[in-house]
C-alpha positions in Angstrom: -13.1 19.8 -9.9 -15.4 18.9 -12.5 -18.6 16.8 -11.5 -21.5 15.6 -13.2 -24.3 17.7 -12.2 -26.6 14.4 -11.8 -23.5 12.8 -9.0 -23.5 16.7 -7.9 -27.0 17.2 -7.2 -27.3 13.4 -5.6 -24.1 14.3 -3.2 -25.9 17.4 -2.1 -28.9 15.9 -1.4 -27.5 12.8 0.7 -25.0 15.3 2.6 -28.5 17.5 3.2 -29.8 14.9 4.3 -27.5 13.3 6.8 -27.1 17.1 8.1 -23.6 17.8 7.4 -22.0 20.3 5.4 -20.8 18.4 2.1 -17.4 20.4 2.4 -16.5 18.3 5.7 -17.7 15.1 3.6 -15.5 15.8 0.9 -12.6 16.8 3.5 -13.0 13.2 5.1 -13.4 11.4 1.9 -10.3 13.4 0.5 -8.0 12.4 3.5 -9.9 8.8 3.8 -7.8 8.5 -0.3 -4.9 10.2 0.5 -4.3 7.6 4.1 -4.8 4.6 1.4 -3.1 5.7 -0.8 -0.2 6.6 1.3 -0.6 2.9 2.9 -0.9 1.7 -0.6 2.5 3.1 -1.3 4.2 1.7 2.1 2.8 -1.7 1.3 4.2 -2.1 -2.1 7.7 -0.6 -1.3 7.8 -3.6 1.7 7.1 -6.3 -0.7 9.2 -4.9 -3.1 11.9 -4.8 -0.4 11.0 -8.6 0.4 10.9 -9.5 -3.2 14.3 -7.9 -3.7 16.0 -9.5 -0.6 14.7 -12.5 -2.2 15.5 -12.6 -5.2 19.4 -11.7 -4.3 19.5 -14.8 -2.1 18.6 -16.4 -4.5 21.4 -14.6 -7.1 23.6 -15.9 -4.0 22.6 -19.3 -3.9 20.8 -18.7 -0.5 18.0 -20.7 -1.7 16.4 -24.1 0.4 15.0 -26.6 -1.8 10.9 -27.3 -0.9 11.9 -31.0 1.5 14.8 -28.6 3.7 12.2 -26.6 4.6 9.2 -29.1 5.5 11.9 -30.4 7.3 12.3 -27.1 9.9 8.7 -26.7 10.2 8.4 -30.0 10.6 10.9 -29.9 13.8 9.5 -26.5 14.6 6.0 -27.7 15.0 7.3 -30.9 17.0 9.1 -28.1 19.6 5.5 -26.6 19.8 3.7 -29.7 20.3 5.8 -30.4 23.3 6.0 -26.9 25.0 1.7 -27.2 24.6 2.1 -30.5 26.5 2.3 -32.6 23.7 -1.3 -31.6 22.1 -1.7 -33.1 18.8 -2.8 -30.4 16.2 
């Protein structure tokens, strides 16, 4: 890896200073990227997933306009209301 001696010299100094070796810095840091990135992967191959599901129901016609579905929430959030004991939220 090539670093600029001025970010070199800086790390060094801060891992010096924290008294840890700068190796098992750069380890954690290293495996800190490689656990987002890996996560970052995951994430966008679920929504991909969701936007393709979608997107085929929709090919299929599968689609609810905007009022059919304020309509089930709406009766979904009147079953709620009544199981809490009729709390208005």
């Amino acid at each position: 890896m090539k670093l600029e001696p001025e970010l070199r010299d800086a790390f060094m100094a801060e891992a010096e200073a924290s008294r840890r070796p700068a190796s098992q810095i750069v380890r954690e840091m290293m495996r800190e990227f490689v656990e987002r990135q890996q996560q970052a992967r995951e994430y966008d191959a679920f929504l991909r997933g969701k936007v393709d599901s979608a997107r085929a129901k929709i090919a299929f016609g599968q689609i609810a306009s905007s009022a059919e579905v304020e309509e089930r929430f709406a009766a979904r959030r009147a079953a709620l209301r009544a199981r809490a004991g009729g709390a208005d939220t």
